[in-house]
C-alpha positions as CSV (number, residue, x, y, z in Angstrom):
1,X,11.3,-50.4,71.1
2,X,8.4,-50.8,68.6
3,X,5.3,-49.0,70.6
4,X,4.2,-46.2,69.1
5,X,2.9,-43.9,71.9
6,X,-0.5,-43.4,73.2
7,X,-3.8,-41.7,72.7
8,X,-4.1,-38.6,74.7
9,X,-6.1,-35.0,74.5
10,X,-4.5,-32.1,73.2
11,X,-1.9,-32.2,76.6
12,X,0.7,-34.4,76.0
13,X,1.5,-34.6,80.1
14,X,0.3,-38.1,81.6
15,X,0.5,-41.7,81.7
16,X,-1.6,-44.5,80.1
17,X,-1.1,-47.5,78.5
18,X,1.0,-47.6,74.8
19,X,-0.8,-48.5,71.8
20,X,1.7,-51.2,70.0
21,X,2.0,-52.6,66.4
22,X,0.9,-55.9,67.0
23,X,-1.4,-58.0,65.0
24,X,-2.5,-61.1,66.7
25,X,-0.2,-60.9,69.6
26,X,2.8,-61.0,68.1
27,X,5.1,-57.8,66.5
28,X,3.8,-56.3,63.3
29,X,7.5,-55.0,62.0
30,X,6.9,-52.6,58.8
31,X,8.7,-55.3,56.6
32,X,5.7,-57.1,57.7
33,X,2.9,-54.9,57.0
34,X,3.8,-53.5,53.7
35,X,6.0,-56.4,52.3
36,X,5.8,-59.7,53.3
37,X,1.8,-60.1,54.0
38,X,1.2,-58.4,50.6
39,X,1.5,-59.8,47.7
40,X,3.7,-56.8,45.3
41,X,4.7,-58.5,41.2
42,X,6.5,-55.0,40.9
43,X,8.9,-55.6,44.1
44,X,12.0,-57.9,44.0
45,X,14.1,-58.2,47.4
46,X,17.9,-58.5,47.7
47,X,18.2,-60.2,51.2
48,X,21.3,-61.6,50.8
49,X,23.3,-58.6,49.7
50,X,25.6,-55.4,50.9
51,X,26.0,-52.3,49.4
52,X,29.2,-50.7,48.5
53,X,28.5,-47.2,47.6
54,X,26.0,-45.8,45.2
55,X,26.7,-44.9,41.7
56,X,26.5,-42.0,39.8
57,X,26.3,-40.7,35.9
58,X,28.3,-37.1,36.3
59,X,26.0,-36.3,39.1
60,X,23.0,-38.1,38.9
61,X,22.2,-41.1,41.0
62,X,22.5,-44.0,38.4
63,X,22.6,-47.0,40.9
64,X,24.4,-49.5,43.5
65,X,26.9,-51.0,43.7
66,X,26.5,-54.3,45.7
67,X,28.3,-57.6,46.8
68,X,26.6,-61.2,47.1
69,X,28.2,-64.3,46.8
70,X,31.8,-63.0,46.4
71,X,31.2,-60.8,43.8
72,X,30.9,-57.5,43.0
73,X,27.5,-55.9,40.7
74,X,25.8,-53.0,40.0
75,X,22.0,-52.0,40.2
76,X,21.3,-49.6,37.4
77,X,18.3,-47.4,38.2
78,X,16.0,-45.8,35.6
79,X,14.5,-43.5,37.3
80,X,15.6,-42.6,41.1
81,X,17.8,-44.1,43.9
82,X,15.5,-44.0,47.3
83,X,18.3,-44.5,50.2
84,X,16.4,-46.0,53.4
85,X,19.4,-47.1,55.4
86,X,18.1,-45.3,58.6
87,X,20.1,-42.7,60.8
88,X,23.3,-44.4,60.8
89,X,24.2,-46.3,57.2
90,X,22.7,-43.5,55.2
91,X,25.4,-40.9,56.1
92,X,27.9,-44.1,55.5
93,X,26.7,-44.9,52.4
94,X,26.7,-41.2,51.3
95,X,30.0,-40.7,52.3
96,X,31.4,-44.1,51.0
97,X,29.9,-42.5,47.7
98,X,31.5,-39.0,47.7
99,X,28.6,-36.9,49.2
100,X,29.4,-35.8,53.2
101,X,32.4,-33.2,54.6
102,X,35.3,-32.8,52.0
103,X,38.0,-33.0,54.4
104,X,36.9,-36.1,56.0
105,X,36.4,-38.5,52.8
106,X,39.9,-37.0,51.7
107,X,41.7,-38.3,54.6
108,X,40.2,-41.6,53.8
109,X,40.8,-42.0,50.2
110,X,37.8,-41.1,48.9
111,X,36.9,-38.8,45.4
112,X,34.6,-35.8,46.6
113,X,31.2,-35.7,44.4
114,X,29.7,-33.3,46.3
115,X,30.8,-31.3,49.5
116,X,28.2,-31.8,52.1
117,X,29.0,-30.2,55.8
118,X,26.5,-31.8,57.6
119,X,26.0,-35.3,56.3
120,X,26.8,-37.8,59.7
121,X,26.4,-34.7,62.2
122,X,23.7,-33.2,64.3
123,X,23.1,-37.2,65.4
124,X,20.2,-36.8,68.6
125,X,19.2,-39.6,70.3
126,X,17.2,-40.3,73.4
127,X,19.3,-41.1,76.5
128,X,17.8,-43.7,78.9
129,X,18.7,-44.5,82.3
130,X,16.7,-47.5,83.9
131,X,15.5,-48.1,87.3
132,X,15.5,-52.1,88.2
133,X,14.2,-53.6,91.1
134,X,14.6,-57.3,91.9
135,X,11.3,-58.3,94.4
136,X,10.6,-62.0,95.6
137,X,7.2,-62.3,93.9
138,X,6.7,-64.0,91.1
139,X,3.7,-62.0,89.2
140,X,6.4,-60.3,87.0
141,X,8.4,-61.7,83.9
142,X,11.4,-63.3,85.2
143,X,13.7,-66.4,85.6
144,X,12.8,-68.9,88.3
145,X,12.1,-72.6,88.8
146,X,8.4,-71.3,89.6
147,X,8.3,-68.7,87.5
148,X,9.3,-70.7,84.3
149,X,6.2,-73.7,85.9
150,X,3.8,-70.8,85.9
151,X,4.5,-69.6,82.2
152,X,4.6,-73.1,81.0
153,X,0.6,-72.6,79.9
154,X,1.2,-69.0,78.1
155,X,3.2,-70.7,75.7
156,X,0.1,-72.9,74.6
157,X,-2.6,-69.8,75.3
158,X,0.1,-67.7,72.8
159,X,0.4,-70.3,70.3
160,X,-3.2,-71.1,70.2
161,X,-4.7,-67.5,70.6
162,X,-2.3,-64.6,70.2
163,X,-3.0,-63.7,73.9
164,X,-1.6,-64.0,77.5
165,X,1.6,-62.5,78.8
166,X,3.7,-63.7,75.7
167,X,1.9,-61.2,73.6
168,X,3.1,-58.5,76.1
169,X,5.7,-55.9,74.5
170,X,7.2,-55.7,78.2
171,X,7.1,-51.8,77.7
172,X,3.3,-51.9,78.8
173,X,2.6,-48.2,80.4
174,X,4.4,-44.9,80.5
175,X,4.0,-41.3,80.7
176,X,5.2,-38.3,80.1
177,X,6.1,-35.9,82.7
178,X,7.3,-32.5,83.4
179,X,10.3,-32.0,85.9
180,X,9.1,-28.7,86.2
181,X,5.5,-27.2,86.6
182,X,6.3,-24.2,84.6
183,X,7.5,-26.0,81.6
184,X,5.1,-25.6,78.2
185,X,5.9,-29.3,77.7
186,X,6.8,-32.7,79.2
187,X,10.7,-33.4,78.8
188,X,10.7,-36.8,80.4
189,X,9.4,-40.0,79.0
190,X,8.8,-43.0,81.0
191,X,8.3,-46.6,79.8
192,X,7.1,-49.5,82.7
193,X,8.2,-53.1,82.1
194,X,6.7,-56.2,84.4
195,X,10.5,-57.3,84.1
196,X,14.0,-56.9,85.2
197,X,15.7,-54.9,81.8
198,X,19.3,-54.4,82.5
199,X,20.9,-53.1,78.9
200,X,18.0,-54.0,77.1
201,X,17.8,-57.4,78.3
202,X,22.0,-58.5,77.0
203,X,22.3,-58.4,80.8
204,X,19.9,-61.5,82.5
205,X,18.7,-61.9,86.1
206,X,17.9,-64.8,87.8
207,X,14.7,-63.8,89.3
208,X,11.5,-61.7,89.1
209,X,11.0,-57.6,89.2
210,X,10.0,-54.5,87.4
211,X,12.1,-51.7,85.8
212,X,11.4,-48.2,84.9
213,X,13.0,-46.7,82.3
214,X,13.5,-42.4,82.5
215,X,14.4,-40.8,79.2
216,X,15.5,-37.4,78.2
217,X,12.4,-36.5,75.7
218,X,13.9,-33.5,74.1
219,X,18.1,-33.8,74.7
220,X,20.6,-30.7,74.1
221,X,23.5,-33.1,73.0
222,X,24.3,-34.1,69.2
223,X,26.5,-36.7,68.0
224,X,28.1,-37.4,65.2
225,X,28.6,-40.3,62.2
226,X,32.0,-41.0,60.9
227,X,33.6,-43.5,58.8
228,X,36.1,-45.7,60.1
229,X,36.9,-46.9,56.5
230,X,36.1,-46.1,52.3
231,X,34.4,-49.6,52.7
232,X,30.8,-49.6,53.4
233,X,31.3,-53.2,55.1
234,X,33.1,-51.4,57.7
235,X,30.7,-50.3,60.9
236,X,30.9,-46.3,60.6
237,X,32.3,-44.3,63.7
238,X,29.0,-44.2,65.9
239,X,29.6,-41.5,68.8
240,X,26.1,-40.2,70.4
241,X,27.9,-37.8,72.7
242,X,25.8,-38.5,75.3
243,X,25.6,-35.8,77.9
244,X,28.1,-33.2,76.2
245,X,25.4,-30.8,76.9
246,X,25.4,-31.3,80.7
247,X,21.7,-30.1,80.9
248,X,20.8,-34.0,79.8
249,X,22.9,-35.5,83.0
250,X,21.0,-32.7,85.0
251,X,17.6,-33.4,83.8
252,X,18.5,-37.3,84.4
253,X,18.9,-37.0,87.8
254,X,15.4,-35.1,88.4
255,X,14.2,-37.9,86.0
256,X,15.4,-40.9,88.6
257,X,14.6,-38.7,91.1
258,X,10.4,-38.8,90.3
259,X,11.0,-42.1,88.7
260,X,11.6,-43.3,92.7
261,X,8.4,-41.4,93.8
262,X,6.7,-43.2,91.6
263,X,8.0,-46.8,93.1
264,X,7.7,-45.5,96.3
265,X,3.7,-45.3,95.5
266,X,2.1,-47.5,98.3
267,X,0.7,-50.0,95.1
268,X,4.3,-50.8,94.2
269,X,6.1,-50.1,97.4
270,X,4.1,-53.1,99.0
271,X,5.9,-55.5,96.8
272,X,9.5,-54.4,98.6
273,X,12.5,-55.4,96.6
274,X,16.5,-54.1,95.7
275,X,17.3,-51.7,93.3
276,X,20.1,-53.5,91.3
277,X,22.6,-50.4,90.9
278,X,20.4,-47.3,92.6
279,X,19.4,-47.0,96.1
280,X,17.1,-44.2,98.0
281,X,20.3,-42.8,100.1
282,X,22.7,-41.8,97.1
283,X,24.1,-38.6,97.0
284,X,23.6,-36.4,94.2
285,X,27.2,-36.7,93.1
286,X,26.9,-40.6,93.6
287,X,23.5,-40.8,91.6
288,X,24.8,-39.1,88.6
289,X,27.9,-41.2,88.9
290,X,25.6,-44.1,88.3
291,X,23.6,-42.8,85.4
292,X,26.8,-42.1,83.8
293,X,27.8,-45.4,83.7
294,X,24.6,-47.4,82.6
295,X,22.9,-44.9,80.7
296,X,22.2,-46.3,77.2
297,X,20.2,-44.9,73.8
298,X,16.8,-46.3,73.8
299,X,17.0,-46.9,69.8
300,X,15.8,-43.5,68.5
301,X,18.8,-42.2,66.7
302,X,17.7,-39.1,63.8
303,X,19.0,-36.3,62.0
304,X,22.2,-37.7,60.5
305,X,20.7,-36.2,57.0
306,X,18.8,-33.4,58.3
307,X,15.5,-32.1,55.9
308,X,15.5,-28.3,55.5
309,X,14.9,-25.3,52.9
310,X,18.4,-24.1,53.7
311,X,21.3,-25.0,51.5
312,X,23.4,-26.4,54.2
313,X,20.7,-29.1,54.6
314,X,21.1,-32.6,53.2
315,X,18.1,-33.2,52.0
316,X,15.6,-31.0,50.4
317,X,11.5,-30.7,51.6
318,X,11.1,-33.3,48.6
319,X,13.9,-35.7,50.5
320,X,16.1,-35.2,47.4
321,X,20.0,-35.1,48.2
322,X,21.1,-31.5,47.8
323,X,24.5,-31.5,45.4
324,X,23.1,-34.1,43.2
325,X,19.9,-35.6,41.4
326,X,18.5,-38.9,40.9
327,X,18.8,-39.4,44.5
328,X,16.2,-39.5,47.7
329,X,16.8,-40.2,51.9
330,X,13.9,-41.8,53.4
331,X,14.2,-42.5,57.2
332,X,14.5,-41.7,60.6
333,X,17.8,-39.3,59.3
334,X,16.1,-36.5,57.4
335,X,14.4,-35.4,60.9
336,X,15.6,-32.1,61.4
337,X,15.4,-32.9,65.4
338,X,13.9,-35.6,67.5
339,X,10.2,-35.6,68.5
340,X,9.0,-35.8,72.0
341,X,7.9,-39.4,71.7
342,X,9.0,-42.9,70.5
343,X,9.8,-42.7,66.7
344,X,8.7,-45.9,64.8
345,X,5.2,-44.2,64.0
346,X,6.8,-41.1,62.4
347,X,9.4,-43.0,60.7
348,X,6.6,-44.9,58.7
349,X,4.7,-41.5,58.2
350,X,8.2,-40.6,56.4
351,X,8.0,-43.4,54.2
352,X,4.3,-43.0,53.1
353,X,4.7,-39.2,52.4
354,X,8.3,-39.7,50.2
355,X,5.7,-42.3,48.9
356,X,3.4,-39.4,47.8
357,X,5.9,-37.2,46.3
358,X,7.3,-40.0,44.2
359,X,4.2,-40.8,42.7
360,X,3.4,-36.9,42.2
361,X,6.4,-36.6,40.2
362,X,6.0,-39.3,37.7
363,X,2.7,-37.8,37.7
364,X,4.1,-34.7,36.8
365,X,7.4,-35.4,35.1
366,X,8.5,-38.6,32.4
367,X,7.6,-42.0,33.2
368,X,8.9,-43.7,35.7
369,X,10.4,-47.3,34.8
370,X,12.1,-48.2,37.8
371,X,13.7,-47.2,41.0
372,X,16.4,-48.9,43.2
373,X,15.6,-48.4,47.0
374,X,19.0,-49.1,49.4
375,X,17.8,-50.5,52.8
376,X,18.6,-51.1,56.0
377,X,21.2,-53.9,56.3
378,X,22.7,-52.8,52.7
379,X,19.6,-54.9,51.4
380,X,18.7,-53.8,47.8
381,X,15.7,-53.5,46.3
382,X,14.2,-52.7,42.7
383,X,10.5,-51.6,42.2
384,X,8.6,-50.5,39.1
């Protein structure tokens, strides 16, 4: 999900439309915006490369260590090593490099550079459940032989202006809602979509409808990040732990339950329709049965490298690696808990502010000649 949330007064509580990042109908991705539509001489991108591990001089952050084309190189850093893997490959790749809980890169092989507890735990992430309904018009997005006839003239109003229902991010409208009045703040999220989305959309539908998607805003349950192997080209251990804390299942149900109010409204009731796995009559048992089984994360993992001013932190209020030097997390992972809200906003408010310190401290410390940033995807990157 790529909106960014919407404009409100100083109560978060309500619905209204999301603001996106979109330029010219299409998605602005932050690759976009700050790389490829600006011309940067001091910027060259790896694309085609995976990091091993990072490497280290005693322990300072010297480089990376990197594979393209069959072979194995190293990226020697002058200054600093920025790691911007996001939630998930920068606890991998600090592990895979010696930094994360002793007893857990021991049992893989791995030399301990620093002992650090809490890299890969305290994962949060925001569990969804989505209501679909299948109805026989044809005014939403969908599959049909008159469906496809009528969107056959977006595709030349996109192409030609950046407008029409092609530019549409799907998620259109949401809110945010208290399940109960006497709460200080909403704890439910809602996003709207003029489209059948069953599992993000891996799952198609012949036909039209609408979903509504009800998310936990602020869950109780942490996951976790392991390593399934020493090699960074191995997907790490991902387990969210969805609804350990049973107060998340609880507050689901309540969620559903004023999700269907909502489509019960006389606007959207009018249009009839099927609730693909849901229906008005389940029991409470029965309903939570259901969101058990298709609940899913809505792409919002943090806090796998948790910021703080406490030494069992990973990261310091600079985003330096505590243990070691030479070394900086910037992403979703140094959140030391998940906002209320979508997370791609706050993400890139990360990136400018690590931005910030950097450049303070070459202001304030030796120049700077170059630093090697890590990515997402393993992609490298070196920038004067």
């Amino acid at each position: 999900m790529h909106e960014t949330g919407f404009a409100s007064n100083a109560g978060q509580e309500g619905v209204g439309f999301y603001q996106v990042t979109q330029r010219d109908g299409r998605r602005c991705s932050v690759a976009r915006a700050y790389i490829y539509d600006r011309a940067r001489p001091n910027l060259q991108a790896i694309a085609d490369a995976t990091v091993l591990r990072l490497t280290f001089d005693g322990k300072r952050a010297s480089g990376v260590e990197i594979v393209r084309g069959g072979r194995t190189e190293t990226l020697e850093a002058r200054a600093e090593v920025v790691l911007a893997a996001g939630a998930f490959n920068s606890p991998q790749l600090l592990m895979c490099s010696g930094i994360g809980p002793a007893a857990h890169l021991q049992s893989l092989g791995i030399a301990v550079l620093h002992d650090a507890p809490e890299v890969g735990q305290n994962l949060i992430d925001h569990v969804d459940f989505t209501i679909n309904k299948r109805v026989s018009s044809i005014e939403p997005t969908g599959f049909s032989v008159r469906g496809i006839a009528r969107m056959l003239p977006q595709f030349v109003t996109f192409i030609r202006d950046g407008r029409g229902m092609l530019s549409s991010n799907v998620a259109e409208a949401g809110g945010f809602l208290k399940s109960r009045p006497t709460l200080e703040r909403p704890d439910l999220q809602l996003h709207f979509c003029a489209a059948i989305v069953d599992d993000h959309n891996r799952h198609m539908h012949w036909g039209h409808g609408y979903s509504l998607h009800v998310c936990v805003l602020r869950p109780h349950s942490r996951g976790a990040v392991t390593l399934a192997s020493a090699d960074a080209r191995t997907a790490p251990v991902i387990d969210p732990r969805f609804f350990s804390d049973a107060r998340d299942l609880d507050l689901l149900v309540d969620g559903v339950k004023m999700a269907r109010r909502i489509l019960d409204a006389p606007s959207l009731a009018l249009h009839g329709g099927t609730e693909l796995y849901t229906h008005a009559g389940q029991s409470d048992a029965e309903l939570r049965r259901t969101i058990a089984e298709h609940a899913d994360t809505i792409y919002h993992p943090v806090a796998t490298c948790r910021m703080g001013g406490d030494a069992g932190s990973v990261v310091d209020p600079q985003l330096r690696v505590r243990g070691v030097t030479g070394l900086r997390i910037v992403d979703a992972s140094v959140m030391t808990t998940l906002i209320g809200g979508n997370t791609n906003s706050p993400t890139v408010m990360i990136g400018e502010r690590a931005a910030d310190l950097i450049a303070a401290s070459r202001r304030d410390g030796p120049t700077v000649l170059k630093t090697t940033q890590v990515g997402a995807g393993g992609m490298a990157a070196n920038a004067a």
